[in-house]
N, C-alpha and C positions, 0 to 999 in steps of 0.2 A: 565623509560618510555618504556612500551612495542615496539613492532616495526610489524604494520601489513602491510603486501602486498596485495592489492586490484585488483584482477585478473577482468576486465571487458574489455566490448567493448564500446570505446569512441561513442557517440554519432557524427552524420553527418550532424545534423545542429539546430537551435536554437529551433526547433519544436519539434523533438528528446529531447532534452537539457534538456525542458521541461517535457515530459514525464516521463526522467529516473531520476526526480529530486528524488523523491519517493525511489531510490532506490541506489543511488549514492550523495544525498545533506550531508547524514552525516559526508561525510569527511571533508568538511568544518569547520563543528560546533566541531568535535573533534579530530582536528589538537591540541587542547593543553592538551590533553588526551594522545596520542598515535603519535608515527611518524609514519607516514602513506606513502605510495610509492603505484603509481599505475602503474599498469603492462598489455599490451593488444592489441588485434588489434587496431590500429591506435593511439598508442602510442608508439609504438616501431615497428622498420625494421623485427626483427628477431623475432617471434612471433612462435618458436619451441620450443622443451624440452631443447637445447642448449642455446638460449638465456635465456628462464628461469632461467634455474641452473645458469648461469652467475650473472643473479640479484640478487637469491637468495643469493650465496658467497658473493656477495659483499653489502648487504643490512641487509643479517644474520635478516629474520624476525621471528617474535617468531611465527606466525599465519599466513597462509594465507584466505582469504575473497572472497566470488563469490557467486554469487544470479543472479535470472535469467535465467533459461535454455538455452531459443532460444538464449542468446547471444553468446552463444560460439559454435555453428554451424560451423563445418569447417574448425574450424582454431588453437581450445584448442588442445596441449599437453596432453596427457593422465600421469595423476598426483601421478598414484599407487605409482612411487617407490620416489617420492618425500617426504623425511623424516619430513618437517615439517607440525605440524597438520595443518588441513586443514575442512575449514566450511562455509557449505555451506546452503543457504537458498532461497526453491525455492517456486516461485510464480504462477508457474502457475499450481497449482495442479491435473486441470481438464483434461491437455494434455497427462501425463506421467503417466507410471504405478511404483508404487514404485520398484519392484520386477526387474527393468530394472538395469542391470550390471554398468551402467552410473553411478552409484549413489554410488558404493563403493569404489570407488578413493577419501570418505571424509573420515574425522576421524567423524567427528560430522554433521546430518542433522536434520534438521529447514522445516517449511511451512511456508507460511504469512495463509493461509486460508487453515484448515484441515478439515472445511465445507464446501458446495459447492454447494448438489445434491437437496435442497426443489424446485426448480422450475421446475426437472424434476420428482419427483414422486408425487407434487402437483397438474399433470394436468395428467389426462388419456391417454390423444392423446400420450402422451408420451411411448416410450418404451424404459424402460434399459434394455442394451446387458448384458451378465454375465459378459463381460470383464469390462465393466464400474463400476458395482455393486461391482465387486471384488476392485477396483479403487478406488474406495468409503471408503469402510472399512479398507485399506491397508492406508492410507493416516492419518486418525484419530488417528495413533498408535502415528504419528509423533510427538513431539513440535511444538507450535506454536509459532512464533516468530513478536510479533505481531509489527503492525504499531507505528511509532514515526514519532515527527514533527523535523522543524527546528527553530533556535531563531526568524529568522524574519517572525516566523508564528503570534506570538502572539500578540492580541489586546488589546483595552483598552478601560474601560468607558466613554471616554472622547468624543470619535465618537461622529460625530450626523449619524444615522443609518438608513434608508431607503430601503424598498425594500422589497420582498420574491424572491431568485434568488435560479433557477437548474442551475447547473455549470457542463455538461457535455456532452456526445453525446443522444442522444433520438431516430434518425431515422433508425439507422443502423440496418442491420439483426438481427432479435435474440430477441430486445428489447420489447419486446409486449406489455408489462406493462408499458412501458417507456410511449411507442403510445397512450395510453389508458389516463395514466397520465395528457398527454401535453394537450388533447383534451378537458379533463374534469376541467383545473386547468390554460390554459394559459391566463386566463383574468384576474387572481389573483397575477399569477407566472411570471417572467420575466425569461424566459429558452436562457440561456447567451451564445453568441460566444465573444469570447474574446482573448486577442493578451497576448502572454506570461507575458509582462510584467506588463499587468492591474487584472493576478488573483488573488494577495493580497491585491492590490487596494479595488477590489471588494469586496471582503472576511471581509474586515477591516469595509465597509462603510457599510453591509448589517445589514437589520433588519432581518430575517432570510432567512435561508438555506433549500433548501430541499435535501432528501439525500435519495434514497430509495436502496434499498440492490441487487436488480436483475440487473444481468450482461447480458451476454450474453450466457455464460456457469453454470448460477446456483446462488444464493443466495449469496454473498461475504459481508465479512464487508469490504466495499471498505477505501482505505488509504484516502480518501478524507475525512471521515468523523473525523477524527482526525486530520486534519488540519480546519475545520469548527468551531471545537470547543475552538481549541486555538484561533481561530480568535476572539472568542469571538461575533459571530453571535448566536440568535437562532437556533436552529437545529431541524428540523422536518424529521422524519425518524423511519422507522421499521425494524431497524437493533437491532439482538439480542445482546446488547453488556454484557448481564450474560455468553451465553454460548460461547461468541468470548473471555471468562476470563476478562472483564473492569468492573468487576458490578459497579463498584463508578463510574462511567459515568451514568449509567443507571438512576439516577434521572434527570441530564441534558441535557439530548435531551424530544423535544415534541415526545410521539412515535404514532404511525398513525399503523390500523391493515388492512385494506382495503382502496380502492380506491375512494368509497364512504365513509368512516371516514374521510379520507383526503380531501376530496370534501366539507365536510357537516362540516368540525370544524377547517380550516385552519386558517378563522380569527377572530376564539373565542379566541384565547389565546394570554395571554398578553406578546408580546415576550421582553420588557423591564428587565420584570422579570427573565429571561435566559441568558440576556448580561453577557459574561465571569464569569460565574458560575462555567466553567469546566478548567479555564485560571490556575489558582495555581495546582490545577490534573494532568495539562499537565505537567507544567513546573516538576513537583514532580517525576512523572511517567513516563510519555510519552515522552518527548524530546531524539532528539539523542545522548546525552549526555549521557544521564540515560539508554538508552537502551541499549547503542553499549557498556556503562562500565561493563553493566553485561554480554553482552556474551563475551566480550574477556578477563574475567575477570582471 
């Protein structure tokens, strides 16, 4: 059994918890894959190259693991001369330029999303700098390393299912489409706050989902949408998932191209018919099991 060391920053409270579930749940589900040890601020006192090497000697991992940029702000060891490989997988592609020295203390590097920029060369008002543009195409060269769920994502026919639910932020800076969205669809759409522990609840009981691709920084196939689908809700959304690499998803979500399409044909479609359609896909494919065996493979 391999043995990886998971180099992050503990989370500071259940709201947090939540957040980095996306990005930290896998250890969980493949504890009987891999002995797994995590390693990091607010896991340990000694958070230097000396404590590391310490863990490492005495852990002897075959890999170490880290995703995330902003987490290790401040406090990461600089990992050059650390002989075991090392990989890493970053997510926020929009902030960092590949080209930045940060990036060659891995053996191997990963994206979640090496698309990013159609919301800002789909609007005029916008201008790309040449450092972003350069940002852009520097990025694409990378692997993708796409989203996976966890076991207790997935749902099941037996539901009884109710609802059209957005499950995320809408009003913050940046959202335009979001705003646009809410305005034109909240009489249909139940746009959900919700308390950590009621978001599979939700997910399990919904007749569908909406799920539209624009962030704040650009066009993402957001990780949510792959948890949506294991839920085995309908899924409504204009997420490209041919060129995100999912095409066998691509039959199971409803796709919507405009804001008026989504307005004008939200409740033409029979979303009985979509109930975990994508549920076997996931488990086949997409679970953390299946994903984390292939890269540390």
């Amino acid at each position: 059994m391999k043995r990886i060391l998971f180099i992050q920053k503990k989370p500071i409270s259940d709201k947090a918890d939540f957040k980095q579930q996306m990005h930290n749940g896998w250890v969980e589900d493949c504890r009987s894959l891999f002995e797994i040890k995590t390693w990091g601020l607010g896991y340990n006192d000694s958070c230097n190259l000396k404590g590391l090497q310490s863990v490492i000697n005495s852990f002897k991992p075959d890999c170490i693991y880290m995703t995330k940029r902003k987490n290790y702000v401040n406090w990461l060891p600089d990992l050059t001369n650390i002989k075991v490989p090392k990989i890493f997988v970053e997510v926020d592609t929009y902030k960092y330029n590949l080209t930045d020295p940060w990036y060659k203390q891995f053996d191997r590097l990963l994206c979640r999303s090496p698309f990013w920029y159609e919301t800002f060369v789909n609007r005029p008002e916008k201008t790309i700098s040449e450092s972003v543009q350069k940002r852009i195409i520097e990025w694409q060269k990378i692997p993708t390393f796409k989203w996976s769920v966890p076991e207790k994502s997935f749902g099941s026919k037996k539901r009884h299912r109710k609802g059209i639910y957005f499950m995320g932020a809408v009003h913050r800076r940046g959202y335009t489409e979001r705003k646009m969205m809410y305005k034109t669809t909240r009489k249909k759409v139940i746009f959900c706050k919700f308390l950590n522990d009621e978001y599979w609840n939700i997910l399990h009981n919904a007749s569908a989902t909406l799920c539209p691709t624009e962030s704040n920084y650009g066009n993402f196939v957001p990780a949510k949408l792959f948890e949506f689908l294991a839920a085995g809700t309908a899924v409504i959304t204009n997420c490209d998932l041919k060129r995100y690499g999912a095409p066998e998803l691509d039959l199971c979500v409803i796709e919507y191209k405009t804001l008026m399409d989504l307005r004008q044909n939200l409740l033409k479609h029979n979303f009985p018919k979509y109930y975990c359609n994508a549920v076997q896909i996931m488990r086949k494919r997409h679970s953390h099991k299946v994903r984390y065996a292939s890269l540390f493979k």
